[in-house]
C-alpha positions in Angstrom: 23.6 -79.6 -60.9 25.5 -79.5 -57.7 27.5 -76.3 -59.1 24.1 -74.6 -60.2 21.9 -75.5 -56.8 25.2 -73.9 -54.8 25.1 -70.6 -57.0 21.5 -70.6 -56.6 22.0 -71.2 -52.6 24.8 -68.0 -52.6 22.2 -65.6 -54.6 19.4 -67.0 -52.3 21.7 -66.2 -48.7 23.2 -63.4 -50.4 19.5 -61.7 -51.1 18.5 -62.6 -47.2 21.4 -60.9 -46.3 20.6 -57.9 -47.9 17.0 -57.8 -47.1 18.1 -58.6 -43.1 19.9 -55.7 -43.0 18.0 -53.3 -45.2 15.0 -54.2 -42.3 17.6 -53.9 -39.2 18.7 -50.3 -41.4 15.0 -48.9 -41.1 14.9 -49.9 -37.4 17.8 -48.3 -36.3 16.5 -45.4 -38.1 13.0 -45.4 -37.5 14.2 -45.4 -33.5 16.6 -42.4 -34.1 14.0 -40.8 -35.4 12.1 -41.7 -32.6 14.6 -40.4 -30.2 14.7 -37.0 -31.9 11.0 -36.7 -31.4 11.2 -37.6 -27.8 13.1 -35.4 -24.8 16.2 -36.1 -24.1 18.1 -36.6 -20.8 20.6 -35.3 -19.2 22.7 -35.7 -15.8 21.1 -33.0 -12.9 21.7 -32.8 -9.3 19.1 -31.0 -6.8 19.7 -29.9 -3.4 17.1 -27.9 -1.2 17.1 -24.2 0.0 15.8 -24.1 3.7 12.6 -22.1 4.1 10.9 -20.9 6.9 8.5 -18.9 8.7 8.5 -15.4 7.4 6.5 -12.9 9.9 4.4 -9.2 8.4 5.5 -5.8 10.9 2.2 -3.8 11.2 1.2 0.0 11.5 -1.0 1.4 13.6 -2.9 4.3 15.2 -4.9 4.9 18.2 -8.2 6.7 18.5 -7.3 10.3 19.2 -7.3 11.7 22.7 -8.6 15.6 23.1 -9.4 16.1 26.5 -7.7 19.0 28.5 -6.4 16.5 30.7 -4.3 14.6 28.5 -0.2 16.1 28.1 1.4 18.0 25.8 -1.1 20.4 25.3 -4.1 19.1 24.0 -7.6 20.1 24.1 -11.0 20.3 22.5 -12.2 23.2 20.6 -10.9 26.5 20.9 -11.4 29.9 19.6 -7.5 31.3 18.8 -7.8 33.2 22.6 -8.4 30.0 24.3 -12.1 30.1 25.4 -13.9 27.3 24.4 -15.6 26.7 21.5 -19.0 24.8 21.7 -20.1 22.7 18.9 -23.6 23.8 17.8 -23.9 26.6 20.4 -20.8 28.9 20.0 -20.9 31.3 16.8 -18.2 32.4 14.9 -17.6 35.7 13.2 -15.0 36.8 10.6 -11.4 36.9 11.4 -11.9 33.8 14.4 -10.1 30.7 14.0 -11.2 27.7 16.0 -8.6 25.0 16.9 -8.8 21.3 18.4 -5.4 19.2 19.1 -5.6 15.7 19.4 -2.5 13.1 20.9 -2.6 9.5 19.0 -0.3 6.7 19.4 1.5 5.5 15.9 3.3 2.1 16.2 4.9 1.1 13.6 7.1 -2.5 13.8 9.3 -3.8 10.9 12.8 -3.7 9.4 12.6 -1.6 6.4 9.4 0.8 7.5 8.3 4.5 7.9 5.4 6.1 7.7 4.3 9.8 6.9 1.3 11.4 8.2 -1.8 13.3 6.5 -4.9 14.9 7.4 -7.3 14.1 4.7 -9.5 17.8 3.8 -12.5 17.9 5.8 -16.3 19.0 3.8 -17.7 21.8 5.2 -21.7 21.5 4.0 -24.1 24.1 4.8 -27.2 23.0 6.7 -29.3 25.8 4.1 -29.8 27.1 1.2 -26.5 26.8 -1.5 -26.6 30.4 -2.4 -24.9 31.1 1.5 -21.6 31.3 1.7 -19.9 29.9 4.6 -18.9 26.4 3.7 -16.7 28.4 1.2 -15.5 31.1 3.7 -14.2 28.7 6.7 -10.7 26.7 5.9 -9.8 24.0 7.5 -5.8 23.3 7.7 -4.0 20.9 10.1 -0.2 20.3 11.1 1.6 17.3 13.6 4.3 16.6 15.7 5.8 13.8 16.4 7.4 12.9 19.9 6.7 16.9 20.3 9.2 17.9 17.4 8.2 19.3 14.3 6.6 16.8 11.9 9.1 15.0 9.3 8.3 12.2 8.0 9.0 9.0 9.9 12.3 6.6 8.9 12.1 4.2 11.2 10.2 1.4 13.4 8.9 2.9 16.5 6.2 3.8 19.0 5.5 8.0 18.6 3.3 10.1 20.2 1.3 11.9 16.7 0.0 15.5 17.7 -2.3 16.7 15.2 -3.5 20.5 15.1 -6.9 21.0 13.2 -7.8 25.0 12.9 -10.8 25.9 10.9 -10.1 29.7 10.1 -12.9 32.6 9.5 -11.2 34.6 6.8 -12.6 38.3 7.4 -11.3 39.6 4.5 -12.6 37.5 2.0 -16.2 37.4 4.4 -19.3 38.4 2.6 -23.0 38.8 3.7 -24.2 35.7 2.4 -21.8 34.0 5.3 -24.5 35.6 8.3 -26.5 33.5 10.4 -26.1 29.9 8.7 -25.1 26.9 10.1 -22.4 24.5 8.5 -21.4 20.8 9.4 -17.8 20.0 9.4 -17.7 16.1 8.8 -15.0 14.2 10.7 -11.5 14.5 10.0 -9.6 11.2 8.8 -5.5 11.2 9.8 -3.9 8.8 7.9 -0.6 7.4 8.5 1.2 5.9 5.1 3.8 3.1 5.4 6.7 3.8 3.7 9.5 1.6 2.8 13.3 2.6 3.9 15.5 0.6 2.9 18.1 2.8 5.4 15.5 2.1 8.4 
């Protein structure tokens, strides 16, 4: 009896044995398989860039000065001999060109900056009937110095004095008859001045 009851208590300890570790086997896997559906971790180190206050240049222009008065040769309207030209009084004929020049102050302030200059088209619109002519028969152009040189456009930061030239020219030989006695509105004329970014400024 003795030798039967210890067999039978081997068998029993042996099968605990084996069932122990079969349930310790599926929790060590069921928490690897845990683990690989989690994120793992790894060593990092962090350190800080220093920031700080970052400041914007700016660009601008001043209202345009015409007057006689001011330098460098300005003035108001013009016919191409220099008598004045009166808006909505004086009358022009074929082959005049009329001419106003204006002085404006461009500032411009940043590291990499320029700028170039335009002087956007004016309209020309008759006041009458759409079968005259002369909106189509007076051409406005424009040109600029800058600091009283020849325009190029700007490459650097900078105060300038901007000189723009606006002629509106009477073509005579491309007049016709429907161009007599009307009157035409030129709208104003819009300078622009474009930043542009040099990286050599």
């Amino acid at each position: 009896m003795q030798g039967g009851h210890f067999e039978s208590s081997t068998c029993e300890g042996t099968t605990m044995n084996k069932a122990t570790k079969g349930a310790l086997a599926a929790a060590a896997a069921g928490s690897l398989m845990l683990g690989g559906a989690g994120s793992l971790a790894y060593w990092t180190g962090t350190q800080d860039v220093t920031g700080g206050s970052i400041s914007s240049g700016k660009l601008t222009v001043s209202a345009p000065s015409c007057a006689t008065s001011v330098p460098l040769g300005t003035h108001d309207w013009q016919y191409d001999g220099g008598s004045a030209f009166t808006i909505g009084t004086s009358k022009v004929v074929p082959g005049d060109t009329i001419t106003k020049v204006c002085n404006m102050t461009l500032t411009i302030a940043g590291d990499h900056v320029g700028a170039t200059l335009d002087l956007e088209t004016p309209t020309i619109t008759n006041d009458t009937s759409s079968t005259t002519t002369l909106d189509s028969e007076l051409a406005p152009t424009a040109t600029f110095k800058v600091d009283g040189a020849t325009y190029a456009p700007i490459t650097a930061p900078g105060t300038y004095v901007v000189q723009a030239t606006v002629s509106v020219t009477f073509n005579g030989a491309a007049a016709t008859n429907g161009s007599q006695n009307i009157a035409a509105a030129l709208e104003d004329m819009t300078l622009t001045a474009t930043q542009t970014h040099d990286t050599a400024a």
